[in-house]
C-alpha positions as CSV (number, residue, x, y, z in Angstrom):
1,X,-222.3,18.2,32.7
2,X,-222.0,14.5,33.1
3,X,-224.9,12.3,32.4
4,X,-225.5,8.8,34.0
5,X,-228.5,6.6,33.2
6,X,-231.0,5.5,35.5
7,X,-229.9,1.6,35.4
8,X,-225.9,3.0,36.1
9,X,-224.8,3.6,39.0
10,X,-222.8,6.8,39.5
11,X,-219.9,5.6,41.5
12,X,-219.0,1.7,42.0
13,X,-220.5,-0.1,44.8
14,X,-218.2,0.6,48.5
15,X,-217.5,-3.3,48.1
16,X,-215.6,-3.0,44.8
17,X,-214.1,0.2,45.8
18,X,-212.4,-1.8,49.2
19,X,-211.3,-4.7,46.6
20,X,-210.3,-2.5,44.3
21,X,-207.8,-1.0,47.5
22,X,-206.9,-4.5,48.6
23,X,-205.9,-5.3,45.6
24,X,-203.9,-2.0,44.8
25,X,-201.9,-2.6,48.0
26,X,-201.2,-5.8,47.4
27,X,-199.5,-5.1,44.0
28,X,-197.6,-2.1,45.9
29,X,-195.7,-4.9,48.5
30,X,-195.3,-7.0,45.5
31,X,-193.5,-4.0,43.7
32,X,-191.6,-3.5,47.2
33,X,-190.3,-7.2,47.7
34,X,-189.3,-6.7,43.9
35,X,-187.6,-3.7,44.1
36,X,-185.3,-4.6,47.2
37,X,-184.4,-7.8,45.9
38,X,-183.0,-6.3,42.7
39,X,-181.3,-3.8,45.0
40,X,-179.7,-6.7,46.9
41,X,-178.9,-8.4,43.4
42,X,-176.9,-5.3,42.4
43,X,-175.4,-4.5,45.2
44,X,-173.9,-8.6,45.2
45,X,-173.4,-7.6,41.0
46,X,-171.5,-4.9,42.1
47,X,-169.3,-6.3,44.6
48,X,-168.7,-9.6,42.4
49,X,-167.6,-7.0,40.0
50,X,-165.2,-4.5,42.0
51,X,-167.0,-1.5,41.2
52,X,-167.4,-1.0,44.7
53,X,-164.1,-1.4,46.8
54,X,-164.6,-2.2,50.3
55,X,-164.7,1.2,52.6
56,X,-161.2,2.0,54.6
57,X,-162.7,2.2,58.7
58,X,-161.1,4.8,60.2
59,X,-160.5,4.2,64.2
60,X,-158.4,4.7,66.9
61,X,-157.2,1.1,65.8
62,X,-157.0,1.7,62.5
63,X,-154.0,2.9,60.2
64,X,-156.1,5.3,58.1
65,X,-156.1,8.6,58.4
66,X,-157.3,11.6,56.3
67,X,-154.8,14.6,54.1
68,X,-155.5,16.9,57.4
69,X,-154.4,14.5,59.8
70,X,-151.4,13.4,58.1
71,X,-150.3,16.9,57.4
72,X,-151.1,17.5,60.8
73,X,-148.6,14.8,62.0
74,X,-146.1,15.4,59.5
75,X,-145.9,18.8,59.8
76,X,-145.8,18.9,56.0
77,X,-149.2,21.6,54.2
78,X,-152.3,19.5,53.0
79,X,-151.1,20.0,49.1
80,X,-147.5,18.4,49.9
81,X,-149.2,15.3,51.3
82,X,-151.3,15.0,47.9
83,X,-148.3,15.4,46.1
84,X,-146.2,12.5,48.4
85,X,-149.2,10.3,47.7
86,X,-148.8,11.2,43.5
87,X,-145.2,10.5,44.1
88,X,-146.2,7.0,45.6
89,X,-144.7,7.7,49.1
90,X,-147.6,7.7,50.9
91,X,-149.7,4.4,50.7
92,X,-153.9,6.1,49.5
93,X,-156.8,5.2,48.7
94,X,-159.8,7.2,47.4
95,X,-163.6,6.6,48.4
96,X,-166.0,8.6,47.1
97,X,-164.4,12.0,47.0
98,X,-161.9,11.5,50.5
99,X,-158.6,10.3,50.1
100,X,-157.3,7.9,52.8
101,X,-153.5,7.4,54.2
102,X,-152.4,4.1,55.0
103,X,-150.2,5.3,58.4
104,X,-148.8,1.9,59.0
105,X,-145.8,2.5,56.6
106,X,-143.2,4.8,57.9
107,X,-144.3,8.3,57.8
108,X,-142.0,11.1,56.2
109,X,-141.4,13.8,58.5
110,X,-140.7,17.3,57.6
111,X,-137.4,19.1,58.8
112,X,-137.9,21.4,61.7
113,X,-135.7,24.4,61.4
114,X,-134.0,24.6,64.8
């Protein structure tokens, strides 16, 4: 059991308590400014750096296209396009796990047995 003396009040007076907040939350949105900016820093840190190489957009407009759609075209299997790309004669790039095609170059086409 906790003992308190007469002159001590058990709990701090409701003003302090709504400073106390006030103050609390003011150090949270400094933290928060703080945080983002370093966020912002590191993502410019990164950049300047070329850890993180720009993102291939894939559209209708655009000449990347993924293994399956390739193969799809080409009529070649998914594991013959990776192994064109390895032999360098299909243009790729990788981004985060995916592998994209650069489809402006001249496509190979697989034989079609008539």
């Amino acid at each position: 059991m906790r003992v308190v003396s007469k002159n001590a009040p058990a709990r701090p007076p409701p003003d302090d308590i709504e400073a106390r907040l006030e103050t609390l939350a003011g150090i949270v949105r400094l933290q928060g400014a703080i945080i983002s900016e370093l966020v912002e820093s590191n993502v410019e840190l990164r950049k300047a750096a070329g850890f993180d190489p720009a993102r291939p957009t894939i559209s209708a407009t655009t000449p990347w296209r993924s293994i399956k759609q390739v193969a799809h075209a080409t009529g070649y299997s998914e594991t013959m396009v990776r192994e064109l790309i390895g032999q360098k004669r299909l243009t790729a790039t990788k981004y985060g796990g995916h592998v994209f095609i650069d489809t402006s170059a001249p496509m190979p086409r697989k034989l079609r047995n008539r």
